[in-house]
matplotlib code that plots the C-alpha trace (Angstrom):
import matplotlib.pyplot as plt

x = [27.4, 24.8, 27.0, 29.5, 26.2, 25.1, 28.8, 28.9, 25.6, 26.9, 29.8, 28.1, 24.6, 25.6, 27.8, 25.7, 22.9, 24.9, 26.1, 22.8, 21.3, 24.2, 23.1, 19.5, 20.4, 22.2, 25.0, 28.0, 28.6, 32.0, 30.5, 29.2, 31.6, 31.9, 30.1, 33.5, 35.9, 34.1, 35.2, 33.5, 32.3, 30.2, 29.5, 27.9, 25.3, 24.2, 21.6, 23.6, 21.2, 18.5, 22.0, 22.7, 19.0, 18.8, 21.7, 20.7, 17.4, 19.5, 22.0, 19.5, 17.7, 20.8, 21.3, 18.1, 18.1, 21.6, 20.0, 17.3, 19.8, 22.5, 18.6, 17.7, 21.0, 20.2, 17.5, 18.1, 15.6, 17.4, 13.3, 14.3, 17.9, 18.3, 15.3, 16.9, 20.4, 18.8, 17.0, 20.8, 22.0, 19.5, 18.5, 21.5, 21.9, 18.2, 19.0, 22.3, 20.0, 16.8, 19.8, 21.8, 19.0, 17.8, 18.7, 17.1, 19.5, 20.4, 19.7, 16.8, 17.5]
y = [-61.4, -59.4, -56.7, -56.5, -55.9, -52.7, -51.6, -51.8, -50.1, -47.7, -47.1, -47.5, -45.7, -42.6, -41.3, -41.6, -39.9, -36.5, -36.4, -36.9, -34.1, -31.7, -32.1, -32.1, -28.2, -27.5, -27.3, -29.8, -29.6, -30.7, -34.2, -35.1, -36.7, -35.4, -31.8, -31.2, -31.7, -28.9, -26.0, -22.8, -22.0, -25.0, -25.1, -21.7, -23.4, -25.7, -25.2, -26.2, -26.1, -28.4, -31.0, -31.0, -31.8, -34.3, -36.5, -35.9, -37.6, -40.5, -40.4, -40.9, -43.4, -45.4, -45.2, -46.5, -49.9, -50.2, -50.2, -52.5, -55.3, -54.9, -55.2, -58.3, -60.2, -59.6, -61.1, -63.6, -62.7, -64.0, -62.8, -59.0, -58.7, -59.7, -57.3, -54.8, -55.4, -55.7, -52.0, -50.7, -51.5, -50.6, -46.8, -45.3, -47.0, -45.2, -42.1, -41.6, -42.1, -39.9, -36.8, -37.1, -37.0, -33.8, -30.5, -30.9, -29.5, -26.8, -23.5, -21.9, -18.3]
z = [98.5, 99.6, 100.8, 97.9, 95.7, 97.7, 97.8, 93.7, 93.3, 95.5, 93.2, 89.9, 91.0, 92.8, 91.0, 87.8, 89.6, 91.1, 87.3, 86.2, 88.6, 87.8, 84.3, 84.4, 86.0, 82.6, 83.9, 82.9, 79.6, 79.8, 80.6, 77.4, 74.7, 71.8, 72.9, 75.1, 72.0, 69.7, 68.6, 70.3, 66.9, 66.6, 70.6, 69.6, 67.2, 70.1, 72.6, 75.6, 77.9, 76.4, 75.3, 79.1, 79.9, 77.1, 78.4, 82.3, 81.8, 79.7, 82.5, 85.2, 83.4, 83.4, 86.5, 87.7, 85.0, 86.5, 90.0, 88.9, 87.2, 90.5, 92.5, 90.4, 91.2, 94.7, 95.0, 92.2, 89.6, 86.2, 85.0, 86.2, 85.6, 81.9, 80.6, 82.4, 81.2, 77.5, 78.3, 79.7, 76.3, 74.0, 75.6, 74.9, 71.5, 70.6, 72.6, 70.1, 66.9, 68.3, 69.3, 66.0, 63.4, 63.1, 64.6, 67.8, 69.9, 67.9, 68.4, 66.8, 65.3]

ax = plt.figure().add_subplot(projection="3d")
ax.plot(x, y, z, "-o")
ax.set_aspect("equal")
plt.show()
């Protein structure tokens, strides 16, 4: 058990994180649904950049709850891994409201 654990993190973590660095550079637009199937036109009226940097930090927070739940069935801490599931679900829920109300990745003329 212990080693089929570290080999999913491995799969699920890593990956997640080199995205989530790539990103964080603003670079790696294409990764982001949604922001990949626009038009140029309305790609033009979004501040790439800041998007890529946005979703980076989300990405890499992600990565770390899904670390700390694949951590907490390690050791067998039902106490660690179900907050942190709860968290793995609700972040991205409130990162999708926070990003889509208001303009704030839009550019500023």
């Amino acid at each position: 058990m212990p080693t089929f654990t570290l080999v999913l993190a491995g799969i699920i973590v890593l990956p997640m994180i080199i995205m989530a660095i790539f990103l964080l550079n603003g670079k790696g637009a294409f990764l982001i649904s949604g922001y990949n199937t626009m038009s140029a036109e309305k790609k033009a009226t979004y501040d790439e950049k800041a998007l890529c940097k946005a979703v980076g930090w989300l990405l890499l927070i992600m990565s770390a709850l899904s670390a700390l739940w694949l951590f907490a069935i390690q050791i067998s801490a039902m106490w660690l891994f179900w907050p942190s599931l709860a968290l793995f679900i609700i972040v991205p829920i409130v990162f999708a409201i926070y990003a889509n109300t208001g303009k704030r990745y839009r550019k500023h003329d």
